[in-house]
N, C-alpha and C positions, 0 to 999 in steps of 0.2 A: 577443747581442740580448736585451733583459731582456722575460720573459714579462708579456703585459697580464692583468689579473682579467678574469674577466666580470662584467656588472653582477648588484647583488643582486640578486634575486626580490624580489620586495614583499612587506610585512607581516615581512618575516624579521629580526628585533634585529640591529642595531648592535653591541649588548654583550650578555654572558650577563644580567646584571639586568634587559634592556629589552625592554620588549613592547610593540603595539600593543593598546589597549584603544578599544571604541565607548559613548560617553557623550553622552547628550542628543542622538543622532544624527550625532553629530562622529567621527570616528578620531581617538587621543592614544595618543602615545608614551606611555611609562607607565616608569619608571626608579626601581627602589625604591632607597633610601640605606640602608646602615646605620650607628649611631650614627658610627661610627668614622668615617665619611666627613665627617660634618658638619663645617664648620669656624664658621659663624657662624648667630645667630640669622635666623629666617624669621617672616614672619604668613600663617598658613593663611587660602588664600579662602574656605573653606569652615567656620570658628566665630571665622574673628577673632582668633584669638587666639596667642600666639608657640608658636613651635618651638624649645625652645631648642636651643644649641650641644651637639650629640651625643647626638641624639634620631633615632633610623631615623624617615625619612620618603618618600613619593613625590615624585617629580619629574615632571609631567605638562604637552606643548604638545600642538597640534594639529601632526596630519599637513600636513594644507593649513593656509595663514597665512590670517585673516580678509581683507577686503575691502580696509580701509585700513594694513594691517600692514606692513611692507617685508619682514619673513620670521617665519616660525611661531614661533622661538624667543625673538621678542620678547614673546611671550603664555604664556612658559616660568612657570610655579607651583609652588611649594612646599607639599604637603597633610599633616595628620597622615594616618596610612595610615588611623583609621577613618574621617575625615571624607572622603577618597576613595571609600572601599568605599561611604559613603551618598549619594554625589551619583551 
């Protein structure tokens, strides 16, 4: 009979990379890349401007999905890490 998990605790990563971070009052996953992971360009929300391909950056959605969303990780962004660090 195959053993069940128990469910995570909350707040506790998915992956060794991912954390829960509180921004603007919000919970966001928080998933840093390194360049190696990159596979293609991004535009940070945060100055507009590209990420290119193999560039460490974060990966940040909200824990809860907004109002009209179907799920959180349709509001999934790509930051440069300082433009993270200042929002």
């Amino acid at each position: 009979m195959p053993r069940r998990r128990p469910p995570r605790p909350s707040g506790r990563p998915l992956v060794a990379n991912q954390s829960v971070e509180v921004r603007a009052g919000r919970e966001w996953h928080v998933r840093r890349l390194s360049g190696a992971t990159s596979g293609k360009p991004y535009t940070c929300p945060g100055c507009h401007r590209p990420i290119p391909v193999g560039t460490g950056h974060v990966v940040a959605w909200p824990v809860e999905a907004a109002l009209l969303s179907s799920s959180a990780l349709d509001e999934r962004r790509h930051w440069h890490t300082a433009c993270w660090q200042r929002a």
